[in-house]
C-alpha positions in Angstrom: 15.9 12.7 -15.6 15.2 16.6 -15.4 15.1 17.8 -18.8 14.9 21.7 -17.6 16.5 23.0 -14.6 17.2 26.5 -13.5 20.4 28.2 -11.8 20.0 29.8 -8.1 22.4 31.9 -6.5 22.0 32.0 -2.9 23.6 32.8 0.6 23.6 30.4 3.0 24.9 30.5 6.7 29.3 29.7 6.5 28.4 27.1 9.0 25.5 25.5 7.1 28.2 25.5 3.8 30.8 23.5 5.8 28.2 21.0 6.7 27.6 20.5 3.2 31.0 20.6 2.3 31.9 17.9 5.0 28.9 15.7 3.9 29.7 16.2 0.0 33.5 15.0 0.8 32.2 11.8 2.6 29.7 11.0 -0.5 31.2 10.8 -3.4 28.0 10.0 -5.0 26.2 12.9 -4.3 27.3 16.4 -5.8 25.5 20.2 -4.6 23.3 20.5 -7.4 21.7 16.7 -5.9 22.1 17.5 -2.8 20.0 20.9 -2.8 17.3 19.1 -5.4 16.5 16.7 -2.6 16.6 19.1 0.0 14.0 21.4 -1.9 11.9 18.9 -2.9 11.9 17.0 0.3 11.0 20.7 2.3 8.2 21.6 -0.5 6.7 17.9 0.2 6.9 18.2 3.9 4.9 21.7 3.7 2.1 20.9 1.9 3.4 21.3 -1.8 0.7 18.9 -3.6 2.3 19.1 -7.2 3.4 15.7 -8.1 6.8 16.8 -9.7 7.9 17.5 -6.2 7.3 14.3 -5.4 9.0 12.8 -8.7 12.1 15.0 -8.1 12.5 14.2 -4.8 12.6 9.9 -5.6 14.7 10.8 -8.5 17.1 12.6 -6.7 17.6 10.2 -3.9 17.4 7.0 -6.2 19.8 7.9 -9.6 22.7 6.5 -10.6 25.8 6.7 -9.2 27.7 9.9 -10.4 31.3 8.9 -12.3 34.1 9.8 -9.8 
């Protein structure tokens, strides 16, 4: 899938986090690291981010296999 990926550290609103948190619990197939991929890609595509890859990510993210759990 990605072959190289790079760690962010970032501060999000506490409400924001529990929303993910509550959506995480009730997916068991999706993880933060997926989660966050889609949501970048998706926000990069939606304002005018041309680079295929975005695109790429973004349908990879949404369509991989399940995760074990």
């Amino acid at each position: 899938m990605i072959a190289n990926t790079v760690s962010l550290q970032v501060d999000i609103p506490e409400d924001l986090h529990d929303c993910l948190k509550h959506f995480l619990e009730n997916r068991p197939m999706w993880d933060q690291d997926r989660t966050f991929s889609a949501a970048l890609s998706l926000f990069l595509i939606q304002n005018g981010e041309r680079d295929r890859s975005a695109s790429r990510i973004y349908l990879d993210t949404l369509f991989q296999p399940a995760a074990s759990v």
